[in-house]
N, C-alpha and C positions, 0 to 999 in steps of 0.2 A: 504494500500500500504506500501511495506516495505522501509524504510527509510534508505537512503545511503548514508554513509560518505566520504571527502576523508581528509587525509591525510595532515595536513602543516607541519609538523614536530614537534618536542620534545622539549623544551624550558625549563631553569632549572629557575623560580620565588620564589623568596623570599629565596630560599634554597633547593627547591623540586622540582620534575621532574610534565609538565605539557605537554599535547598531546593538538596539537591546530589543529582546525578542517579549512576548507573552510566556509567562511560566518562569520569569529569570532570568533567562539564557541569556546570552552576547555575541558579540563578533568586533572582535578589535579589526581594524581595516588600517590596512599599510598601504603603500602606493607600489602600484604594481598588480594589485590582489585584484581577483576577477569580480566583478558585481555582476550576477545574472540571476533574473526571478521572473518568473512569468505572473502574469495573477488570474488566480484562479476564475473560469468565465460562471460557474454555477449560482455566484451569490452576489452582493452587492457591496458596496463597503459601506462597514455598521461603523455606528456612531463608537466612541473609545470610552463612553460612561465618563465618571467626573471623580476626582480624590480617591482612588481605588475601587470606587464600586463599577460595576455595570449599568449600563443606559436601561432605564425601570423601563422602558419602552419598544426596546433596539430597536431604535428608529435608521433609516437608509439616510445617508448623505452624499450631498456632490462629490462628484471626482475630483472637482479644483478647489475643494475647503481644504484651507490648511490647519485649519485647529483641530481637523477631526471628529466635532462633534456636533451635536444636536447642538441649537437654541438656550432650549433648556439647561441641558450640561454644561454648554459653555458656563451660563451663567452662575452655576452653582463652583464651577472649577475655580474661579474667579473671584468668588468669593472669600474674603479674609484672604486675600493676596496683599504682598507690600505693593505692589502696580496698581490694587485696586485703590490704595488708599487706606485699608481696612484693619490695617496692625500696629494703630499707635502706642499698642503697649506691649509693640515685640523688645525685650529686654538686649537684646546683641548687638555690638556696634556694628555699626556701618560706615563702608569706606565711599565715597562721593569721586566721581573717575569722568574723566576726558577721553573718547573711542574716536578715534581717527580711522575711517573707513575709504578713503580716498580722496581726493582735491576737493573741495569742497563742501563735503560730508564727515562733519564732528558734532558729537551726541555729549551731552552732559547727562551721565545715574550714577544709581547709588545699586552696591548687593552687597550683602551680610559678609564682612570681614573672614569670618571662618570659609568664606567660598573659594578666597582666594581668587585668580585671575578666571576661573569657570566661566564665569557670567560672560566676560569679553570673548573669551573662544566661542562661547554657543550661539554669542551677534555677529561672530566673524570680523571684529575689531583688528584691522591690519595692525594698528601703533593704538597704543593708552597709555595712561599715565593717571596715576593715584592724584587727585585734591586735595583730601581730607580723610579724616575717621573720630567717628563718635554716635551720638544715639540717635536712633530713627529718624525720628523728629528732628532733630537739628541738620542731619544731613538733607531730609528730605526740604527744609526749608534752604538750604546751602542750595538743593537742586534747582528751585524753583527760583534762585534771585540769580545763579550764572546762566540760568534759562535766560530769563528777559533781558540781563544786562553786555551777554554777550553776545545775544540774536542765536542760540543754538537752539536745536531741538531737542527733546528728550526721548526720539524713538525716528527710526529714520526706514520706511521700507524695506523690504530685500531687495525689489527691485533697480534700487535705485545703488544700491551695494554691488549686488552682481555687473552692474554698467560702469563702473570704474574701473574694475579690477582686472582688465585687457592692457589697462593705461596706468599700471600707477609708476609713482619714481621708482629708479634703477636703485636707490642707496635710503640705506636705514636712517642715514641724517637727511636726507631730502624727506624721507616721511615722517620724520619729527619736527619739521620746522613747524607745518600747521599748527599742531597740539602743543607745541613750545610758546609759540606767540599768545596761543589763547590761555594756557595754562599761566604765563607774565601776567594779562590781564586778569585774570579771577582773584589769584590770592595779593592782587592789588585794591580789590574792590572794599568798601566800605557794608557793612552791616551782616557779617558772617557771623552766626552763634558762636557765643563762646567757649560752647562745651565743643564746637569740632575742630580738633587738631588741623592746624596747614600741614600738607606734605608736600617735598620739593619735587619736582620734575624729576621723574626718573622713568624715561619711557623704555618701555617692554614692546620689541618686533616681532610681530607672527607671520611673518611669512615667510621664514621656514618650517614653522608649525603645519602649518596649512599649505605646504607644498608648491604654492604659488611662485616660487623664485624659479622654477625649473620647469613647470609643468605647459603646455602650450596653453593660448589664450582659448577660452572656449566662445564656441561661436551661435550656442543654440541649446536653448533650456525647456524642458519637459515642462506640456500645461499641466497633464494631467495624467493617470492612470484610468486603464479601462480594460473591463475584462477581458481577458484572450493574447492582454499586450505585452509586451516583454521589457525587460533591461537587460540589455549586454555588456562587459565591455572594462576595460583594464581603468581602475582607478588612478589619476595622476594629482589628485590636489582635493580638496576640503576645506569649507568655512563655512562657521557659524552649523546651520542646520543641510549644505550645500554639497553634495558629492559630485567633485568635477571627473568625466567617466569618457574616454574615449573608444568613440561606439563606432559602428556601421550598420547604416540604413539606405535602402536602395542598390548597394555594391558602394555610395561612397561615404570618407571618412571624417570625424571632427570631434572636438570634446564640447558634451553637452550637460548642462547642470540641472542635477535631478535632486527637489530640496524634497528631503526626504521628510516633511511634515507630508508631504502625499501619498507617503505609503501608510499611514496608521489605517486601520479600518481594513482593510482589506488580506484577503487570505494568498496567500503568495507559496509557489513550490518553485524550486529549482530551473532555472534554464538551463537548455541542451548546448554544447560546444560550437553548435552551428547557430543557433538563436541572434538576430539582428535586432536592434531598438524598433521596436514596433508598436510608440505608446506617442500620442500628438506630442509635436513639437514646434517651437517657434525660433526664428532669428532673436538671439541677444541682443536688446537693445544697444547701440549705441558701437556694435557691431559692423556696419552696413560697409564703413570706410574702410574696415580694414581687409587685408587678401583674405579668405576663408580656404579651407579644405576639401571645398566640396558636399558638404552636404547638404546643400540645397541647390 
């Protein structure tokens, strides 16, 4: 009997990208390592329930939702989150961080000091650097006055992340100047709590984490999964939730980003050594000007 997987999502451990299955399991993923799954055509992709339980409903969802879930589940997942706002009296400090995701796109947050740099691997944060650190509340107020005073945002699409990342600077100090400069201006600014420590610029590069210093540019990312469709194809790079995979479709070749919030929900088995990418795909934004491989 063939053996079917599903889907918990993508988790970045010790410094590397790991695929976690239902039941425990894993799959640490190196570059190099074959990503191939077909999804199963018999069923639909169910909703992932909310905080460990199951969806009281198993309600069917899109194939292009990337949360995974129902409405409903969403909303209950979300609940008593620090994102939602709803944990003023989480007792853990919290470190307050600068994410530089390419020329123009830097994010001001805050995640729980014990996470260490987690949080910035899971957004796919090329370059960061630590603010501050102290309680909830004060970082979270830290966040909300380098928000408006420096014009940043505090959550910035994937899309708009995977469109840089063909172009970013060749050198670790060209991708620190952004987050240096803005970094000068914050812990210059006036009306930071006093309970959150400043910390000096000390930027952290992931792009040999995330395999991008070596891996070719990808030119085309996966909308969606659909029954019957497959993933093929040698792994050469990762960020954030983003497995950079080069595949072939048609007879031709290219690396295509398949973010793997699209696999929850759905029941997946093994693909064959001959198996091609057979799951819709689009041109990468921002793509268009550069030479491609062929695969459109």
């Amino acid at each position: 009997m063939t053996q079917m997987w599903k889907c918990g999502g993508l988790r970045w451990v010790d410094g590397g990208p790991v695929l976690r299955w239902d039941g425990g399991r894993s799959s640490a993923l190196t570059w190099g390592k074959r990503v191939a799954f077909r999804v199963v055509d018999r069923v639909g992709r169910g909703c992932v329930g909310a905080r460990g339980h199951a969806c009281p409903v198993r309600a069917v969802i899109a194939g292009r939702s990337l949360g995974g879930r129902c409405e409903e589940c969403a909303r209950l997942d979300r609940a008593h989150s620090v994102a939602a706002d709803t944990l003023a009296d989480d007792p853990r400090p919290y470190h307050v961080y600068l994410a530089w995701f390419g020329p123009g796109l830097t994010k001001v947050g805050i995640t729980a000091v014990e996470r260490g740099s987690a949080r910035l691997l899971e957004q796919g944060a090329v370059c960061f650097s630590w603010l501050g650190a102290g309680p909830l509340m004060a970082a979270r107020r830290t966040e909300e006055l380098l928000r408006a005073a420096l014009g940043v945002p505090d959550r910035i699409p994937y899309a708009e992340k995977r469109a840089v990342r063909a172009a970013l600077p060749p050198t670790a100090a060209e991708r620190a100047a952004e987050p240096a400069e803005l970094h000068a201006r914050a812990v210059g600014l006036d009306g930071w709590p006093e309970s959150l420590v400043r910390r000096p610029f000390r930027p952290v590069d992931h792009m040999d984490a995330f395999g991008l210093a070596t891996a070719p540019s990808a030119v085309a990312e996966v909308t969606e999964l659909v029954p019957g469709g497959a993933v093929s194809g040698e792994l050469v790079a990762a960020a954030g939730p983003d497995l950079h995979v080069s595949a072939v479709t048609g007879g031709n070749g290219g690396v295509v980003v398949l973010d793997t919030r699209l696999m929850t929900g759905w029941e997946l088995v093994s693909a064959g050594d001959g198996d091609e990418l057979s799951v819709p795909v689009r041109e990468l934004r921002g793509t268009a000007s550069h030479e491609q491989d062929g695969l459109f």
